[in-house]
N, C-alpha and C positions, 0 to 999 in steps of 0.2 A: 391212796397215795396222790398227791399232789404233782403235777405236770411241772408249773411253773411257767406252766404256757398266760397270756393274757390276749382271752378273743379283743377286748372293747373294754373302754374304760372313760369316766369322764366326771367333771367334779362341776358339783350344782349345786347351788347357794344355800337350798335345802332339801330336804327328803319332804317335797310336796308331788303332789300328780300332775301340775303344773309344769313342772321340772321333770319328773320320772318317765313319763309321757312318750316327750318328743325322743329319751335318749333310748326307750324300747321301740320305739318304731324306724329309727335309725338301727337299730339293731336287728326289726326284722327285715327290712328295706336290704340288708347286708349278707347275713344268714336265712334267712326264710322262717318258718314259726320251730320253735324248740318243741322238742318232746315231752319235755316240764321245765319247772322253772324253781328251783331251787332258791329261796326268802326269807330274809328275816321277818318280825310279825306285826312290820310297820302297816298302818291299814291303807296310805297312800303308796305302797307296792303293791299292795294288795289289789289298789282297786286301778293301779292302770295297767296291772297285767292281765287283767281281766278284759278291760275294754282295748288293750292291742293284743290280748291272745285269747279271745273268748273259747273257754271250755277247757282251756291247756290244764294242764294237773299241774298242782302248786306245791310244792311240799315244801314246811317247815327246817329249816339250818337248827340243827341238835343244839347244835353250840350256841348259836343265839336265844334259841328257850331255853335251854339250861343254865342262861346265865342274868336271861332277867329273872326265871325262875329263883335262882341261888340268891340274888340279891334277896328275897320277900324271905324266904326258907333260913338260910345262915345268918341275916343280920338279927331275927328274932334270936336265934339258937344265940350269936353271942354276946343279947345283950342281955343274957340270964345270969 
């Protein structure tokens, strides 16, 4: 169930490390290190959560694998 609460939020020109970076370490600067980190399976999340939360546990958004997944999977299926 969804809260509807919003911790942080912030809009950057791109989904780079360049960009994802400064707005996770403002983030831990605020909250202190999460317990995990709940991500899509952009490799520039990937790799700045790593160097601002080295070792944190990462886990995969369902919904966002299953949906780049479902593009490769459904679009073969409906172009049968």
């Amino acid at each position: 169930e969804l809260t509807g609460i919003t911790m942080d939020a912030t809009i950057i020109p791109s989904e780079s490390s360049e960009y994802i970076t400064p707005f996770l370490k403002e983030i831990k600067n605020v909250f202190g290190d999460p317990v995990s980190v709940l991500r899509d399976m952009e490799i520039a999340i990937k790799e700045s959560v790593s160097a601002v939360f080295p070792g944190i546990l990462q886990l995969i958004c369902h919904y966002h694998f299953v949906k780049a997944l479902g593009k490769d999977v459904f679009s073969s299926y409906l172009d049968l």
